[in-house]
N, C-alpha and C positions, 0 to 999 in steps of 0.2 A: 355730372353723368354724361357718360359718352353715347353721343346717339348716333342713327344711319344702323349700320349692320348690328353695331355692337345692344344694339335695341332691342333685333328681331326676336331675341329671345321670348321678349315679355308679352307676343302675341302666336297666339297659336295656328292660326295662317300659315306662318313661314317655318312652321316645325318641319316639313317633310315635302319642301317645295321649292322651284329655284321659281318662285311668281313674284315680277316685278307689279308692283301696283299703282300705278299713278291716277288714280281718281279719284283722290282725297277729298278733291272738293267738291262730290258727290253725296261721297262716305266714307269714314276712317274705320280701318278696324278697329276693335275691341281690345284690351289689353286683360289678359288671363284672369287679374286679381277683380275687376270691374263686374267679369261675367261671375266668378267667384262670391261675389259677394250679393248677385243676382241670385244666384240659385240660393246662397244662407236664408234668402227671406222667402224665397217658393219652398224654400224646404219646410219652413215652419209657419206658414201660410196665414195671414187675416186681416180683415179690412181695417181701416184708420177710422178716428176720432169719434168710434160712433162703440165702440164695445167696452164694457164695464168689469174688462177683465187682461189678465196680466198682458194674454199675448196679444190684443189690440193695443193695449198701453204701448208695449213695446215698440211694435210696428208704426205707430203715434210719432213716436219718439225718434225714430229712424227717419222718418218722414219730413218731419219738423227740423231735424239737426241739417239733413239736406238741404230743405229753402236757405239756411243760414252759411252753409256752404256756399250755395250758388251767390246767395246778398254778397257775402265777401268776397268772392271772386270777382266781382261788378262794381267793389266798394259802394254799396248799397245798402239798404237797411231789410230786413225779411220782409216786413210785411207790404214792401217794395214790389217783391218776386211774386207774380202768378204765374202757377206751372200746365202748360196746356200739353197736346199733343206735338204739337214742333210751332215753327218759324212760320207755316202757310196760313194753319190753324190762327195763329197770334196775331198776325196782321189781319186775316178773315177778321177777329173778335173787334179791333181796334177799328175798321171799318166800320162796322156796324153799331158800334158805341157812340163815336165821333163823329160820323155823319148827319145823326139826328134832327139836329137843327141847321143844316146848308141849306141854302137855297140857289136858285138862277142870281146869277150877279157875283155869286164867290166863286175860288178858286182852290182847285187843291196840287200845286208842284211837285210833280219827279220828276225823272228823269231819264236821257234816252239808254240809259245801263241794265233798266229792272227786269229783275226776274220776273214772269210772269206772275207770281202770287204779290210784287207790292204794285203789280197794272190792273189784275184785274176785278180786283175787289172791288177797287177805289171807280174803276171803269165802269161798276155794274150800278154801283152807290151814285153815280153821276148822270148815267139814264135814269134812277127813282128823281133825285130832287135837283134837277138840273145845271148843278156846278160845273164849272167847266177843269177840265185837266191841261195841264200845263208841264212842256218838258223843258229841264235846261241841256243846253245843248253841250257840246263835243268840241277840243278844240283838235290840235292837228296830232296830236300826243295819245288822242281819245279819251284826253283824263276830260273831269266836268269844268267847262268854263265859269267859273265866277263871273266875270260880266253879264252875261245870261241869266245868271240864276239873279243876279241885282236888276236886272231888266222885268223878269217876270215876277219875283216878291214883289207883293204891292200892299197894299191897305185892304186888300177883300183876298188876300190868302188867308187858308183858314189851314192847312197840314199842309207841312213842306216833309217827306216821306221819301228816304233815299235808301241804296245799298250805302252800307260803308266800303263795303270792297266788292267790284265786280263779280260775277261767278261765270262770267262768259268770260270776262278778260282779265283779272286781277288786279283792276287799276283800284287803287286808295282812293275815296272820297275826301278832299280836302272838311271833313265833318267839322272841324269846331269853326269854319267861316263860313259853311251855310247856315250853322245851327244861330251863329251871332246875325248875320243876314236875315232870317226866319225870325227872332225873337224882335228886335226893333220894328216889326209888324202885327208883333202880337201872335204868331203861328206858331200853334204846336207844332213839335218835329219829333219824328220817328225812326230811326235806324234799325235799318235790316243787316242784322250783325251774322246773318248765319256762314258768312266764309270768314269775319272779322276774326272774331269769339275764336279761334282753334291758334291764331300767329299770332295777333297784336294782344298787348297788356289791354285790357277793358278798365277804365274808370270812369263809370256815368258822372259821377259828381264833377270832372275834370270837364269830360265832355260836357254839360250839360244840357244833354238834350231830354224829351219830355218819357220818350221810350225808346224800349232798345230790346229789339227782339230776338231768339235765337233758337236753333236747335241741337239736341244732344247730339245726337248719331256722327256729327260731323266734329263732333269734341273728346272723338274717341270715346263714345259714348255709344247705348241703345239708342234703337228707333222708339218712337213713340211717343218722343218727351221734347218737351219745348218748355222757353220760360220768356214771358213778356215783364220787364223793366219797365214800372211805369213810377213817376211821382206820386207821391204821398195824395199831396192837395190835389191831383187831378183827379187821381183813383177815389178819393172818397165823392168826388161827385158825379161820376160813370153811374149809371144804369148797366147791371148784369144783359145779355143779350142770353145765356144758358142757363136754365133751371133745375132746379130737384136736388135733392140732397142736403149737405152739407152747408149748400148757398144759403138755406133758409133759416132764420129767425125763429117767426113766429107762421104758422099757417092754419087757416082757416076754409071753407068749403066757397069764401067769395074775394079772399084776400090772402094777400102774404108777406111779410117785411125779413130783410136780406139779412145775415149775417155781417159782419164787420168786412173790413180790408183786410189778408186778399181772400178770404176764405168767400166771398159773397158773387166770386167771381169762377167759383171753380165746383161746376155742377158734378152731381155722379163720381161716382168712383174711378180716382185718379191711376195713373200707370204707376202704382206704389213701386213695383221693385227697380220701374226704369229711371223712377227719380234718384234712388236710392247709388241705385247703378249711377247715374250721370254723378252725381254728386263724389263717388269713387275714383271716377273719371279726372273731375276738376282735380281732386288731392292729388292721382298723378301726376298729371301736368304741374299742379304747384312743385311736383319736388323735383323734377325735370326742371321749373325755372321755363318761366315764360318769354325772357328774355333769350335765355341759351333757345328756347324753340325757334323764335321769329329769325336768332344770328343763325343756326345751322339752319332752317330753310331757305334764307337769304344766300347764305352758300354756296348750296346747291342749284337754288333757282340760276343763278349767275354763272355755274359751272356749264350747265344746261342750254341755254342760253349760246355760249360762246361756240358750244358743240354744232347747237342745231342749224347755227352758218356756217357748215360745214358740208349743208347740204343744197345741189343746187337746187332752183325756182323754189323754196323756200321760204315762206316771207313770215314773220311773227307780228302780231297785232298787239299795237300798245307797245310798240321794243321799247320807246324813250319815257316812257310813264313810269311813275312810281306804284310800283305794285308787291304783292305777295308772291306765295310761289306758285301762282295759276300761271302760267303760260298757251295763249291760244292761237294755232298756227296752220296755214294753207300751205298745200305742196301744188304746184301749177300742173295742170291736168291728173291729178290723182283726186278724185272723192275721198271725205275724211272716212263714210262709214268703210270702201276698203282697206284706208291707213290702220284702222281699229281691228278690221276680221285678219286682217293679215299679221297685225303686232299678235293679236290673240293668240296664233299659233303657234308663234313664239314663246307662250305665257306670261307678256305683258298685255298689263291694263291700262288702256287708256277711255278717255268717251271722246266720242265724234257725235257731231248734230248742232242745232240749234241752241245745248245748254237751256232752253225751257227763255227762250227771250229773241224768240220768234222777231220783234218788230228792228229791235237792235240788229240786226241779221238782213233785214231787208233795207233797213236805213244804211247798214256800209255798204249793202250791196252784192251779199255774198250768201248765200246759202247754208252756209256752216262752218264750222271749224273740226279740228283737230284740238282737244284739251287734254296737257298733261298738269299733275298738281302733286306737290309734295307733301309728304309726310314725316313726323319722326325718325320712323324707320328707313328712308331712304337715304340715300347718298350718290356719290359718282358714280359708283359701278351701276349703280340702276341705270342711271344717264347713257353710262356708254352702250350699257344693252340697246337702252330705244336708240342710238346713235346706229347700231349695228343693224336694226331693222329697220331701221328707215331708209337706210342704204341698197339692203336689197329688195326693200320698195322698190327704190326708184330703177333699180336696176330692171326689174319686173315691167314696171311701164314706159 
């Protein structure tokens, strides 16, 4: 399947617009059949696993075949998949689960890349029962240094909890030598897949890390919907931290025992149609070929790349890293939130700021960035546009 323009078709954004989009890795749009198949289930509407009647069964049924989409997408087993609200949600849960028993004396490793949601859960879990946090550091590339990360695992890490791929810069987490680093200590490890999961192939069982968290909306998928990747043996001996519903077993008016794995993990009524929807999502990408994704954004990103030294004071962060197609870049005396109001006039999209990783920002040293990020649908000619406006940026200032 040919993508870039010959794409745009299949999203309805660019039916009646010349809108460049580059904030992918924020949020992807939706692709027509996705939200299509969103409304088939709002159209005929009813809750899961709890109605003794055809149109619950069915809705059941749509539900359940989704977890099994996502397991396979992840080469995972179902009952592997809990599906929450997103990525923030997931790591929030996995905090609160896994902290339980830390104390003063352990440690829990990230690193200086995170998103704010895998800092500050762990951050707030660390003021209750006074573990210390620990980051591996940056080498000159800004990718993560492994010596570092070998210095700080020790015998009292208890979660080593990383991005796999940057969302401020794109760099790749070298994952399967922290995750081998991490288990020779006995640490659970956790990956924050949500820029991963849309470019790279996902095989947990390859990776073998403990979890692997992610959200829909950035997998050409709705908001809403997230899915946490945990082992089997870990998950059945978690403590649910949410309640009501579906979670429950047995309950009584002084007690109550959980449902099984993962159903005992997933309180109240779930975003039925955005699971459903994500799950829509995944089958396209599967038929697009997840490999053809990562080589045509690989592409672009490089196309991109060659252009935007093109421009002077200029400088891109992470140039020599191995990364995805985030790109995160400073124009010397321009502010990115003008780079952003001003492309916008133009009708491209970009984000400027912080990227939601505030501390990263004050450790390079810089207040923000300029982030562009590719998509299926994009190609050169997107490229050249923002090439075209960033010119008369700079002509501007």
């Amino acid at each position: 399947m040919k993508l870039g323009k010959a794409i745009k078709k299949d999203f309805k954004i660019f039916d009646s617009s010349n809108l460049v989009y580059l904030d992918n890795g924020a949020t992807a749009q939706i692709p027509n059949i996705v939200v299509e198949e969103m409304n088939n289930y709002y159209s005929v509407k009813s809750n899961i696993h709890r109605g003794a009647y055809k149109l619950s069964e069915n809705a059941s049924k749509k539900y359940e075949d989704a977890r099994k989409v996502i397991a396979d997408f992840l080469s995972a087993e179902s009952q592997e998949i809990l599906l929450t609200s997103g990525t923030t949600m997931g790591i929030n849960m996995l905090s609160q689960m896994l902290c339980k028993d830390l104390k003063a004396g352990d440690n829990i490793v990230l690193t200086r890349l995170e998103h704010h949601a895998n800092l500050i859960p762990w951050q707030q879990k660390s003021k209750e029962k006074g573990f210390e946090i620990r980051f591996i550091e940056l080498n000159k590339n800004l990718e993560l240094d492994l010596e570092s990360a070998k210095k700080l695992i020790n015998e009292k890490t208890k979660i080593v909890s990383f991005a796999h791929v940057s969302n401020a810069l794109g760099v790749i987490a070298p994952a399967k030598k922290l995750i081998e680093i991490a288990k020779k200590v006995g640490a659970i490890t956790i990956l924050d897949g949500a820029q991963s999961i849309v470019s790279i192939e996902i095989n947990v069982k390859d990776l073998d890390c403990d979890f692997f968290v992610f959200s829909g909306h950035k997998l050409y998928g709705p908001t809403g919907v997230g899915v946490i990747f945990g082992k089997i043996k870990l998950l059945e001996k978690l403590e649910p931290v949410n309640f009501g519903g579906d979670m429950i077993s047995k309950v009584s008016y002084t007690d109550a025992t959980w449902n099984e794995v993962p159903f005992k993990f997933e309180a109240g009524t779930p975003p039925i149609a955005q699971i459903i929807g994500l799950a829509k999502s995944i089958k396209y990408l599967q038929n697009v070929g997840m490999r053809s994704v990562f080589e045509h954004e690989q592409n672009v990103c490089s196309y991109a790349v060659k252009r935007l030294k093109e421009i002077d004071g200029l400088s891109i962060l992470a140039e020599g890293a191995e990364r995805i197609s985030i790109i995160s870049f400073v124009i010397e005396g321009v502010h990115p939130h003008d780079i952003a109001s001003i492309l916008d006039s133009q009708n491209i999209a970009v984000r400027a700021g912080h990227h939601c990783t505030m501390p990263l920002m004050k450790h390079l040293g810089i207040n923000g960035t300029t982030r562009i990020s590719f998509g299926i649908y994009n190609d050169e000619e997107d490229v050249d546009r923002l090439i075209e406006g960033l010119k008369k940026i700079k002509e501007l200032f």
